[in-house]
DSSP file (Angstrom, degrees, kcal/mol; ACC not computed):
  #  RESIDUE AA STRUCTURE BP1 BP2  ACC     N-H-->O    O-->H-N    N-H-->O    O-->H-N    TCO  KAPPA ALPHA  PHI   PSI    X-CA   Y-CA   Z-CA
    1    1 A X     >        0   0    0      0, 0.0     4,-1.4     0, 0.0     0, 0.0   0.000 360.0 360.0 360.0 -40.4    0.0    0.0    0.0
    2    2 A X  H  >  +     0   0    0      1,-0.2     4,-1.0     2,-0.2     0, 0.0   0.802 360.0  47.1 -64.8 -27.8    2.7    2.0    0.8
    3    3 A X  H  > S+     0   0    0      2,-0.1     4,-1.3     1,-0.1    -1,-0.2   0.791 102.9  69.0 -83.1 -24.9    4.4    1.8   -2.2
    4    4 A X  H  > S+     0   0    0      1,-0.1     4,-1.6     2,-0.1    -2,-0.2   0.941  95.9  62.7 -45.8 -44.8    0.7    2.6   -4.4
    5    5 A X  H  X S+     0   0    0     -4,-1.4     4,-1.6     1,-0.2    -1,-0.1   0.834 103.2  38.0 -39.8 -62.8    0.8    6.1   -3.0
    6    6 A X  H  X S+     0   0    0     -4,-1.0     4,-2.9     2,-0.2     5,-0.4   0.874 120.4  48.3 -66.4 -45.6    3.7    7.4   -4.4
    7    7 A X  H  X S+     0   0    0     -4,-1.3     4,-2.0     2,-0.2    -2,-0.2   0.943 116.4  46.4 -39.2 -48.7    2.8    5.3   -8.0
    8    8 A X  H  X S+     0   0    0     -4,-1.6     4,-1.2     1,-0.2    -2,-0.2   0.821 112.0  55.9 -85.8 -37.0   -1.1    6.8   -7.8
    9    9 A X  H  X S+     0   0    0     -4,-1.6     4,-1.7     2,-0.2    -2,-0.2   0.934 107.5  43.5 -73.7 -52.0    0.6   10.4   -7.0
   10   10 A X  H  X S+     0   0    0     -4,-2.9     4,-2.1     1,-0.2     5,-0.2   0.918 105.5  67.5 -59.8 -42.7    2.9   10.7  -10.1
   11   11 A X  H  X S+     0   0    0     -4,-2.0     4,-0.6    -5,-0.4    -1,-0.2   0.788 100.8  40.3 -45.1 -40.7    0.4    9.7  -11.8
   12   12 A X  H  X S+     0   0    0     -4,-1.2     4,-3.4     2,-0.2     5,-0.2   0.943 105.3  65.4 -68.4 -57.0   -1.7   12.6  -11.3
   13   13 A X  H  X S+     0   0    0     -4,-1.7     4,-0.9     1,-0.2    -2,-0.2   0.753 105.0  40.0 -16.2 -60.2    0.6   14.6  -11.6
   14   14 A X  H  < S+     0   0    0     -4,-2.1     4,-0.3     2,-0.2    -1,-0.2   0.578 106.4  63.3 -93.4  -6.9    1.3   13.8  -15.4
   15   15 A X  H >X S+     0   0    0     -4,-0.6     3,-2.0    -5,-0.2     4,-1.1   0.944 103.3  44.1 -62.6 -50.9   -1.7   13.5  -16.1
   16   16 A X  H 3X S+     0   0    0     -4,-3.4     4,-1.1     2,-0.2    -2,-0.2   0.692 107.4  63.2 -65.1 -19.6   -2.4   17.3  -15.3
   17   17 A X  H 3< S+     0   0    0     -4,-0.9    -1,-0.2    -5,-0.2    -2,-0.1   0.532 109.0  42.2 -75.8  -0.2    0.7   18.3  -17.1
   18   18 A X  H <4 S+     0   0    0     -3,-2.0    -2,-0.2    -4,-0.3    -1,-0.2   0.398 106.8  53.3-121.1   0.3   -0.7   17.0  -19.8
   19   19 A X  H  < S+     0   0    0     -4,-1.1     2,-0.7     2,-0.1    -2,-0.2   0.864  85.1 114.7 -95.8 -14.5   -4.2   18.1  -19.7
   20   20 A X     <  -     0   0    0     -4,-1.1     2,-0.1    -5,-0.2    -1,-0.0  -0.202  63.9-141.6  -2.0  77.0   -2.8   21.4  -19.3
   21   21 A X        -     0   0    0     -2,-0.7     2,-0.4    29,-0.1    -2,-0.1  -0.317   9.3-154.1 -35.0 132.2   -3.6   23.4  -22.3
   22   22 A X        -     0   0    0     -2,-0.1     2,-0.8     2,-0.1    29,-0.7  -0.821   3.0-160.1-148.2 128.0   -1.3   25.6  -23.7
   23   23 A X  B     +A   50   0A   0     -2,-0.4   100,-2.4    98,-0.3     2,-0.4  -0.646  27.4 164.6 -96.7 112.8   -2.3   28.7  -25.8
   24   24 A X  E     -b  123   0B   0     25,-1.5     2,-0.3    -2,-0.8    25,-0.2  -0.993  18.3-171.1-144.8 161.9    0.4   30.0  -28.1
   25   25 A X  E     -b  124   0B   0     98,-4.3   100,-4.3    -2,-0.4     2,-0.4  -0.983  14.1-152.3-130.3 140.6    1.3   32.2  -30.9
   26   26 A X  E     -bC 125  47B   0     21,-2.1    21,-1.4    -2,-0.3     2,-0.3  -0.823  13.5-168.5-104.2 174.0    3.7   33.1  -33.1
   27   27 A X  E     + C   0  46B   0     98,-1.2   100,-0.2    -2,-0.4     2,-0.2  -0.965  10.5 168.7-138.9 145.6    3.9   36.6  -34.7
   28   28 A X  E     - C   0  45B   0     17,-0.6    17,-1.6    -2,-0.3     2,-0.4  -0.806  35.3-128.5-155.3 143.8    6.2   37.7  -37.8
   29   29 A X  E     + C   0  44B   0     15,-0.2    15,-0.2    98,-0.2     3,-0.1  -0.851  30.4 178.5 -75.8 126.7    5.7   41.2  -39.8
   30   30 A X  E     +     0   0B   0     13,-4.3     2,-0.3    -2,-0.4    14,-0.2   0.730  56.2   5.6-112.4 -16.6    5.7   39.8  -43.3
   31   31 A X  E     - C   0  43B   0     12,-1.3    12,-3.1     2,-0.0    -1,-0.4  -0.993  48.3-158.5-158.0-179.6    5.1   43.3  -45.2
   32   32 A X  E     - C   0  42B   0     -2,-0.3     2,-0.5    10,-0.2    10,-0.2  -0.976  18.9-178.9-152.3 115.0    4.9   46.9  -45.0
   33   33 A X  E     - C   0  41B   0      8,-3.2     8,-2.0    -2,-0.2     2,-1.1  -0.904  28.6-128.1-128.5 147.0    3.1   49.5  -47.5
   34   34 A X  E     -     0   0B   0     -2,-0.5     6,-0.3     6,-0.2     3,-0.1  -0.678  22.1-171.6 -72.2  87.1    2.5   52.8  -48.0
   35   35 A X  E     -     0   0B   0     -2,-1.1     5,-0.2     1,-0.2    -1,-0.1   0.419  42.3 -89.2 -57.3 -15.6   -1.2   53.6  -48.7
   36   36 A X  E >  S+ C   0  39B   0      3,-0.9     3,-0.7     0, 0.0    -1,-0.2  -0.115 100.0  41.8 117.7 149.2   -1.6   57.3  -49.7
   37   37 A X  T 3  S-     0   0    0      1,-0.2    -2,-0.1    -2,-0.1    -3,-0.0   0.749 129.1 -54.2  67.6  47.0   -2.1   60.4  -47.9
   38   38 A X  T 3  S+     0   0    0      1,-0.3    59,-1.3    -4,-0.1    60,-0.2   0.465 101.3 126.6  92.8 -11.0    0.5   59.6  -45.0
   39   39 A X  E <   -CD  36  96B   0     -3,-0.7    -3,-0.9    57,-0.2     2,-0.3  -0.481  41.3-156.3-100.1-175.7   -0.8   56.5  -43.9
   40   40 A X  E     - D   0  95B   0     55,-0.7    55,-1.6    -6,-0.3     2,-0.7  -0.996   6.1-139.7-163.0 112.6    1.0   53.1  -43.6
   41   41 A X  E     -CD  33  94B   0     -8,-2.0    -8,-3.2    -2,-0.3     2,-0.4  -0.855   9.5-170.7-137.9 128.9    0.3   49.8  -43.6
   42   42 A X  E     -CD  32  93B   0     51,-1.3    51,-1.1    -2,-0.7     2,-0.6  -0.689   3.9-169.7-106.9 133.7    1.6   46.8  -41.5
   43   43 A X  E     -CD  31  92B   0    -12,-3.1   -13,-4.3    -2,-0.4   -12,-1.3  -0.868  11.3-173.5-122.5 128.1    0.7   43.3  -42.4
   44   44 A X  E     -CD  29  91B   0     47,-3.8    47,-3.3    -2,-0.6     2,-0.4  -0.905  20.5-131.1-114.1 142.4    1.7   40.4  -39.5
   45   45 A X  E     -CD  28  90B   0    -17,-1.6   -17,-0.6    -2,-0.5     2,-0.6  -0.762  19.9-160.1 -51.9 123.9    1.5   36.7  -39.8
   46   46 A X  E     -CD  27  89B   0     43,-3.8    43,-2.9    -2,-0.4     2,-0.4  -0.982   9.6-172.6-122.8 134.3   -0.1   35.1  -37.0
   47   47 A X  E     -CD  26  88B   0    -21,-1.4   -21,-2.1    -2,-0.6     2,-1.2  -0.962  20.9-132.8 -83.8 117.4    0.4   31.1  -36.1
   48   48 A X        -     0   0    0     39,-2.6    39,-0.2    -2,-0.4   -23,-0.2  -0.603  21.6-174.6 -59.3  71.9   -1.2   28.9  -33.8
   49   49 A X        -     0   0    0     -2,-1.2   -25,-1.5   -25,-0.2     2,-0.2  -0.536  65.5 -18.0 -63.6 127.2    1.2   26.8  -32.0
   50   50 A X  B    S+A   23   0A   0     -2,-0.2   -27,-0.1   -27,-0.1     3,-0.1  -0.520 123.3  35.8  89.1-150.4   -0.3   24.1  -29.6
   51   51 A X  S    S-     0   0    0    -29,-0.7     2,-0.7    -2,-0.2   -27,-0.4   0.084  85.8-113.6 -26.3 130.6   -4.3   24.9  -28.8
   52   52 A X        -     0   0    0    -29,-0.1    63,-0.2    28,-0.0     2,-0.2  -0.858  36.4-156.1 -66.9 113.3   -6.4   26.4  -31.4
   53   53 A X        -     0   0    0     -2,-0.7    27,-0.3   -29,-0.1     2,-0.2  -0.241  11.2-167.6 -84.0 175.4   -7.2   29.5  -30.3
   54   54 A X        +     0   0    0     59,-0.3    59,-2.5    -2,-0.2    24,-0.2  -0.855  66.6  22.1-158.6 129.0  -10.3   31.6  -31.3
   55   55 A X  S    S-     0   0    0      1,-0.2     2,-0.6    -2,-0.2    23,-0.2   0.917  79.6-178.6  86.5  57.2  -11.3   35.2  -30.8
   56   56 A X  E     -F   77   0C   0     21,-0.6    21,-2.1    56,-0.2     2,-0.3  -0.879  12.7-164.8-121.4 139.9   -7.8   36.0  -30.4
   57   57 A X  E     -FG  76 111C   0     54,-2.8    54,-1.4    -2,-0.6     2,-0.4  -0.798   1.4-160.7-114.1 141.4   -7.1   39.7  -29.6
   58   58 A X  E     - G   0 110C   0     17,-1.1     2,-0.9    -2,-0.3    52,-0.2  -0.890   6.3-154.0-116.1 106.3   -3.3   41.3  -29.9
   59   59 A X  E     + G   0 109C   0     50,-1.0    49,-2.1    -2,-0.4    50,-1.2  -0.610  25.3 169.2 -92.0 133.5   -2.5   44.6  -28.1
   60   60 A X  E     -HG  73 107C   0     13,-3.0    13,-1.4    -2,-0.9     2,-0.4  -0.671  24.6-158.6-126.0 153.3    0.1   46.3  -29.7
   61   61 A X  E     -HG  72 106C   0     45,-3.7    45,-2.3    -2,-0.4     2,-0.5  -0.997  20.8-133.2-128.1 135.6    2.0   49.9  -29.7
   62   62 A X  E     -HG  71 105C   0      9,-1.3     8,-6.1    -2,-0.4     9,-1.1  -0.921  29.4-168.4 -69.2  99.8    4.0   51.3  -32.3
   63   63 A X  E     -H   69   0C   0     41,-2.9    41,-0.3    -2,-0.5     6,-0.2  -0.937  21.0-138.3-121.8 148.8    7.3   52.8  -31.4
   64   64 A X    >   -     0   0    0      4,-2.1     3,-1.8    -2,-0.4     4,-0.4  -0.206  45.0 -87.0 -96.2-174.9    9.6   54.6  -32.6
   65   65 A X  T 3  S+     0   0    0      1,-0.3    -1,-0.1     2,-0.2    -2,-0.0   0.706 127.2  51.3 -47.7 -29.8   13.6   53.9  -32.0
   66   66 A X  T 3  S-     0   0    0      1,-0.1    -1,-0.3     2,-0.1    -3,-0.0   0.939 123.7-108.5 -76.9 -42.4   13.8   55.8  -28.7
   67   67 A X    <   +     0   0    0     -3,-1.8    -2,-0.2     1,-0.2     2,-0.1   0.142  68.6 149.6 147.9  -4.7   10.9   53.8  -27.5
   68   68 A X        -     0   0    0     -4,-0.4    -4,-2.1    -5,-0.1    -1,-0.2  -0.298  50.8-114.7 -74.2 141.0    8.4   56.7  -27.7
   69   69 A X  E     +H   63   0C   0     -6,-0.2    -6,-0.2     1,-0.2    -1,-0.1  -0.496  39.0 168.4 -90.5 129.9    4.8   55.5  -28.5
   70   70 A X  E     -     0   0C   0     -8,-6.1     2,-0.2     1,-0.3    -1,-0.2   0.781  65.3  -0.2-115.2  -8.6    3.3   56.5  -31.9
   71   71 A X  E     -H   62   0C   0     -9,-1.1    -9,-1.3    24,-0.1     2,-0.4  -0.972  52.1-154.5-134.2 142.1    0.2   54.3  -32.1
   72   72 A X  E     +H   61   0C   0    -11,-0.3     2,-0.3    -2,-0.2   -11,-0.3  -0.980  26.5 154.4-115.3 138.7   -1.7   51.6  -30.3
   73   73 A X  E     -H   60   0C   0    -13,-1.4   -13,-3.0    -2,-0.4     2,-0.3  -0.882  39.6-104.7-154.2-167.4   -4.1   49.0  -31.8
   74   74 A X        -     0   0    0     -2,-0.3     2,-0.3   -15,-0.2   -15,-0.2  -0.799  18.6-157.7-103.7 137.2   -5.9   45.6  -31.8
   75   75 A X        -     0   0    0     -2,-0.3   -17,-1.1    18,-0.1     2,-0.5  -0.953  26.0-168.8-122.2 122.8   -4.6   42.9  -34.0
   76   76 A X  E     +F   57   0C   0     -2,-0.3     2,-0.3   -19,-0.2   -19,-0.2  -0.927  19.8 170.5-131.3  99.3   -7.8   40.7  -34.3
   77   77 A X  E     -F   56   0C   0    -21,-2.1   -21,-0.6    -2,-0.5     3,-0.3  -0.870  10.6-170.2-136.2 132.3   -8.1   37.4  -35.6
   78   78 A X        -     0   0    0     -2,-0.3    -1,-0.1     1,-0.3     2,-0.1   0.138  66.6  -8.3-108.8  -4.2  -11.2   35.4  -35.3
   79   79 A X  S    S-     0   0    0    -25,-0.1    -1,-0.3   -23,-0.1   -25,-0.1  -0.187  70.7-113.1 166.7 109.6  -10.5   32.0  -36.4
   80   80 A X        -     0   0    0    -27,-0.3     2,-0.3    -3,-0.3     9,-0.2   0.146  18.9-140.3 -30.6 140.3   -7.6   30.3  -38.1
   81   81 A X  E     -E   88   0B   0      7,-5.4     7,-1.8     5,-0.1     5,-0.1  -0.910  17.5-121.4-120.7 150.4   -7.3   28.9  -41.4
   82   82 A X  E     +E   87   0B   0     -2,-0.3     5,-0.2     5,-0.2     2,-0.1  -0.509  42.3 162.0 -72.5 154.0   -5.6   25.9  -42.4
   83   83 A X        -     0   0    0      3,-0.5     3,-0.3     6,-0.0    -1,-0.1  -0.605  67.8 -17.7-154.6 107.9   -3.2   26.6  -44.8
   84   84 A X  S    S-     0   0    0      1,-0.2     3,-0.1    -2,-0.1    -2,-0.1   0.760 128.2 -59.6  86.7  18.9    0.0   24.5  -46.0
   85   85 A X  S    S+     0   0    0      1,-0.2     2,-0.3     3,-0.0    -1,-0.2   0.828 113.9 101.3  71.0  23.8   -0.8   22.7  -42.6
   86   86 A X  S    S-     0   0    0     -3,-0.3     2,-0.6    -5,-0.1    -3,-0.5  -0.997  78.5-111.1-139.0 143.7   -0.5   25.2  -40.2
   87   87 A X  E     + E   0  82B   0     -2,-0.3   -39,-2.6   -39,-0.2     2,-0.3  -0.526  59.2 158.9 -60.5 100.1   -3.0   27.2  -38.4
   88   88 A X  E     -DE  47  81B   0     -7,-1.8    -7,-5.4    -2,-0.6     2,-0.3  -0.886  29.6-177.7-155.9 148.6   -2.4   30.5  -39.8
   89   89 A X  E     -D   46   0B   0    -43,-2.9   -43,-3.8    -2,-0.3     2,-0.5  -0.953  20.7-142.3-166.4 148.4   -4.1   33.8  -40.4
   90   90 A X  E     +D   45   0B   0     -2,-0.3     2,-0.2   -45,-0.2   -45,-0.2  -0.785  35.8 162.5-106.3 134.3   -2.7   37.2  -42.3
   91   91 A X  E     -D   44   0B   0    -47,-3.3   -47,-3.8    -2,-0.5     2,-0.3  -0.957  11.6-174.8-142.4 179.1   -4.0   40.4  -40.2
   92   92 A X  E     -D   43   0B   0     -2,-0.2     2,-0.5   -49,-0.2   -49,-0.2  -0.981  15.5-151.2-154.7 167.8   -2.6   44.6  -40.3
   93   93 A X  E     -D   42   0B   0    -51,-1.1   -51,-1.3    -2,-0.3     2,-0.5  -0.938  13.7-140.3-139.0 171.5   -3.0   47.5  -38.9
   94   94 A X  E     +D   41   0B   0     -2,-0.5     2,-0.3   -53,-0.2   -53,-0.2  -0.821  21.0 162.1-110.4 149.5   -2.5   51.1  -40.3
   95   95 A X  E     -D   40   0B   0    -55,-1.6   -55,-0.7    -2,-0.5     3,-0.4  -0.973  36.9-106.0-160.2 176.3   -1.2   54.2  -39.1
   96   96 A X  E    S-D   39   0B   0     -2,-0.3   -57,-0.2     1,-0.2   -58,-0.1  -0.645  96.5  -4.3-114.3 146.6    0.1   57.6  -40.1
   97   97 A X  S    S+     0   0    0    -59,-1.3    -1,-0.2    -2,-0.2   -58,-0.1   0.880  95.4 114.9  50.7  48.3    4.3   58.6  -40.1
   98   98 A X        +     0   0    0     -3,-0.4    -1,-0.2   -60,-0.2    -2,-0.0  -0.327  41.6 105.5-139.5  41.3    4.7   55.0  -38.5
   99   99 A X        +     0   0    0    -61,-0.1     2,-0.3   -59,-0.0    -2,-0.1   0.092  45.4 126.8-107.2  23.7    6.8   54.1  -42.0
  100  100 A X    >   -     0   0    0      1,-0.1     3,-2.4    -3,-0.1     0, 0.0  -0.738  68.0-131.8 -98.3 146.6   10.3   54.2  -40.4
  101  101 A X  T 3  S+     0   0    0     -2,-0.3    -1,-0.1     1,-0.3    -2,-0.0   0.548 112.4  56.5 -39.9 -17.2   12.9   51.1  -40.7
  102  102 A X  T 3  S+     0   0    0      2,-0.1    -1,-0.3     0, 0.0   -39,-0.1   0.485  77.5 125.0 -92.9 -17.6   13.3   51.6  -36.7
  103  103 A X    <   -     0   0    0     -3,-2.4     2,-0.3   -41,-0.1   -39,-0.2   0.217  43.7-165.6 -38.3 167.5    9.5   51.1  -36.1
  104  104 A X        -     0   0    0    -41,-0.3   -41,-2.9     2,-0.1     2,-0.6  -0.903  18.3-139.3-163.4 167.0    8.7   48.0  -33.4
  105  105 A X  E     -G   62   0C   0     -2,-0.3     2,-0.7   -43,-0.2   -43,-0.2  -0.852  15.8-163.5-126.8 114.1    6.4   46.6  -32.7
  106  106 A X  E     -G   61   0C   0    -45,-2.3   -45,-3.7    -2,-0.6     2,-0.5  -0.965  15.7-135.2-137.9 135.5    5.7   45.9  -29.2
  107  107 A X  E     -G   60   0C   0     -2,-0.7   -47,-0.3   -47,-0.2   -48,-0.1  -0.870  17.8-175.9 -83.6  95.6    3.2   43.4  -27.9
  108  108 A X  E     -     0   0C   0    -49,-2.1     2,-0.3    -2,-0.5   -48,-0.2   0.767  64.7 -29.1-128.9 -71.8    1.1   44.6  -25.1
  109  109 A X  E     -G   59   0C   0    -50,-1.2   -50,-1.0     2,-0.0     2,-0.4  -0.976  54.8-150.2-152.4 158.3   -1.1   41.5  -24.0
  110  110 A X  E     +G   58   0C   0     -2,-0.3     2,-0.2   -52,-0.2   -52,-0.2  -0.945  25.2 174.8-129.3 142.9   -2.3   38.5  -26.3
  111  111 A X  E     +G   57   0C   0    -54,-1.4   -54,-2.8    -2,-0.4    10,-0.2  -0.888   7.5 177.0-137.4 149.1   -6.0   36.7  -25.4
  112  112 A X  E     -I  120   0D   0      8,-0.9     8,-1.8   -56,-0.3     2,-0.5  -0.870  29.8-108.4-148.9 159.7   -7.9   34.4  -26.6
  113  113 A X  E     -I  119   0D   0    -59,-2.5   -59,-0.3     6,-0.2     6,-0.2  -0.746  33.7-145.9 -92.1 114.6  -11.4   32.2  -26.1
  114  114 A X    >   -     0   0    0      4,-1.9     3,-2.8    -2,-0.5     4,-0.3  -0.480  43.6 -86.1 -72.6 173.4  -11.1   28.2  -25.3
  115  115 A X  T 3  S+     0   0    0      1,-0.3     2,-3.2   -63,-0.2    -1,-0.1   0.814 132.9  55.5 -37.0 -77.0  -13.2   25.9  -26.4
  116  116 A X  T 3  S-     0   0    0      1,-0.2    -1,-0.3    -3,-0.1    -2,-0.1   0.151 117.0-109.4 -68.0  33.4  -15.6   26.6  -23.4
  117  117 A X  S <  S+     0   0    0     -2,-3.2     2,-0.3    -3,-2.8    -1,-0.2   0.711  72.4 147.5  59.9  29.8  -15.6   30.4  -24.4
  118  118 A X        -     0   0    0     -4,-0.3    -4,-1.9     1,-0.0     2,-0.5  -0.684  53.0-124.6 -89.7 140.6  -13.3   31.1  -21.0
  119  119 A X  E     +I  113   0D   0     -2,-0.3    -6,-0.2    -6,-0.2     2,-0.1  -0.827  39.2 178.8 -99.8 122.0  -11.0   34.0  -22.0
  120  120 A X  E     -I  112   0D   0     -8,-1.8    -8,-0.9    -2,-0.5     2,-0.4  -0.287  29.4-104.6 -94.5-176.1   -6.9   33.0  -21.4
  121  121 A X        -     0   0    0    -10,-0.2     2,-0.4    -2,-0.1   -98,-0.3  -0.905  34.3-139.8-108.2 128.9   -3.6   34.7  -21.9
  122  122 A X        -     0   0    0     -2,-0.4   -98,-0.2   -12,-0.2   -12,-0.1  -0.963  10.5-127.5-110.2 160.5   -1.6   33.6  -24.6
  123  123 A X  E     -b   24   0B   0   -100,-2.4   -98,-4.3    -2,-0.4     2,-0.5  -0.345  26.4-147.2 -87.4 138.4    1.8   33.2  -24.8
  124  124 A X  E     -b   25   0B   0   -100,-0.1     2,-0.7   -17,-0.1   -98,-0.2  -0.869   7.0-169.2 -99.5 114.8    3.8   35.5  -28.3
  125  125 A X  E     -b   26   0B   0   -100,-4.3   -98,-1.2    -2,-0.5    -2,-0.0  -0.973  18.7-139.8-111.6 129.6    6.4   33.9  -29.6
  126  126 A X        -     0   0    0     -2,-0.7     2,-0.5  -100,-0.2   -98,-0.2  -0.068  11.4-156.4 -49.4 141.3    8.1   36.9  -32.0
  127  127 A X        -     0   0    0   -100,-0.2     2,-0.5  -101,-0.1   -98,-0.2  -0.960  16.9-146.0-134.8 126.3    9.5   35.0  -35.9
  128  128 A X        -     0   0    0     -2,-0.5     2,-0.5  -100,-0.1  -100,-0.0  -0.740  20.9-159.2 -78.3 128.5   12.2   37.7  -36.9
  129  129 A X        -     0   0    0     -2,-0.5  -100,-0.2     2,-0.0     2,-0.1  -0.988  19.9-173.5-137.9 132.0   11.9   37.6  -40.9
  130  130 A X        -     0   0    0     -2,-0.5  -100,-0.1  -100,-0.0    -2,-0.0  -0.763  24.5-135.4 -75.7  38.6   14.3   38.8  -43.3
  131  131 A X        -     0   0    0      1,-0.1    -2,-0.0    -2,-0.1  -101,-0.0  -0.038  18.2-103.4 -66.3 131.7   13.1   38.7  -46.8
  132  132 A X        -     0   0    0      1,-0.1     2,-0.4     0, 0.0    -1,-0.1   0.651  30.7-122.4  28.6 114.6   14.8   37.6  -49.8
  133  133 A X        -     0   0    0      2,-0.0     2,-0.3     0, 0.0    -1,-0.1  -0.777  28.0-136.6-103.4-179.4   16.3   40.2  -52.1
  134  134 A X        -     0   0    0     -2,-0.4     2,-0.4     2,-0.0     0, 0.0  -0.896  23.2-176.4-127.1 142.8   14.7   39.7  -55.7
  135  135 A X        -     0   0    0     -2,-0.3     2,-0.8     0, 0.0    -2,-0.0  -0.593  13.4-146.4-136.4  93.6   17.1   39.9  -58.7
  136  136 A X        -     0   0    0     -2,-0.4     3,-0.1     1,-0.1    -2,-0.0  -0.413   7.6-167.7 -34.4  95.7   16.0   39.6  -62.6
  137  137 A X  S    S+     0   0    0     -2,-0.8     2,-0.3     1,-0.2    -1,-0.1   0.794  75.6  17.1 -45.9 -38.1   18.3   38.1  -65.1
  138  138 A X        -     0   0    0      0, 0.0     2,-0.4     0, 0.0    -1,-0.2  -0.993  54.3-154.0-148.1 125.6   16.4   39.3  -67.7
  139  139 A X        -     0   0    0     -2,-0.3     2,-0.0    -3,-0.1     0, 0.0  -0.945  38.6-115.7-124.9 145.6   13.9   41.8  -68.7
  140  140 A X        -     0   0    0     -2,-0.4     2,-0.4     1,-0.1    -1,-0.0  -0.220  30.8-107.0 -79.9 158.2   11.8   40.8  -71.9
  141  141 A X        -     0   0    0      1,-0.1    -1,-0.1    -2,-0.0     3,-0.0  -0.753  33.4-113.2 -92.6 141.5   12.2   43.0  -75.0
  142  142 A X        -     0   0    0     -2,-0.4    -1,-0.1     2,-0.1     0, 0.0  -0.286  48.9-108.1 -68.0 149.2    8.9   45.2  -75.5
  143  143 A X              0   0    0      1,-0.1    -1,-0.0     0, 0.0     0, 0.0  -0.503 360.0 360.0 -64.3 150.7    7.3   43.2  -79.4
  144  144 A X              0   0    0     -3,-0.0    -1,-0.1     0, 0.0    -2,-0.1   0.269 360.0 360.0 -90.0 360.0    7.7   45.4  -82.0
């Protein structure tokens, strides 16, 4: 009996570390455009790692290099789509003079709904992205 205890106790124990949910995201800016009349427009990846989230809200600030805040907003997306086989959704936000190489992007809070409509905290895991320079070999000759 004595030796059940300890067995019956670890056992619980990993069980609850694995019903243990865990709500994460990752976030990458994948472009950046200029819309007309001063405004500015940021487009992020978001991924679902681990739980499918829903309702999932991201607050963010826009700052610039010294750290001074030039916007805040919501980045809002409301259900994932498969795509290539990951749980994936494209969202942006806009803002005016917020078009500098220094910008950042600072994440505020992330939440989201579980299945039983509960709202939790999720964890942001940042994807630093680099793109690709683009080169032509060739540019066609206009028909005569």
């Amino acid at each position: 009996m004595k030796k059940l205890f300890p067995t019956c106790f670890l056992l619980v124990l990993l069980c609850s570390a694995f019903a243990l949910s865990v709500y994460a995201i990752g976030i990458r800016n994948h472009d950046n455009n200029y819309v007309g009349q001063g405004a500015f427009s940021i487009g992020f990846e978001i991924t679902s790692e681990g739980e499918n989230v829903k309702d999932l809200k991201i607050d963010v600030n826009l700052l610039d290099a010294d750290g001074k805040k030039l916007q805040s907003g919501i980045l809002e997306v409301k259900r994932f789509q498969y795509y290539e086989g990951r749980k994936v959704d494209w969202v942006g936000i806009e803002g005016e003079n917020v078009c500098s190489d220094d910008l950042i992007v600072e994440v505020v809070k992330a939440t989201a709904k579980d299945s039983d409509g509960k709202e939790v905290s999720v964890k942001v895991n940042p994807v630093e992205f680099k793109p690709y320079k683009i080169k032509v070999k060739e540019t066609p000759k206009p028909n005569s």
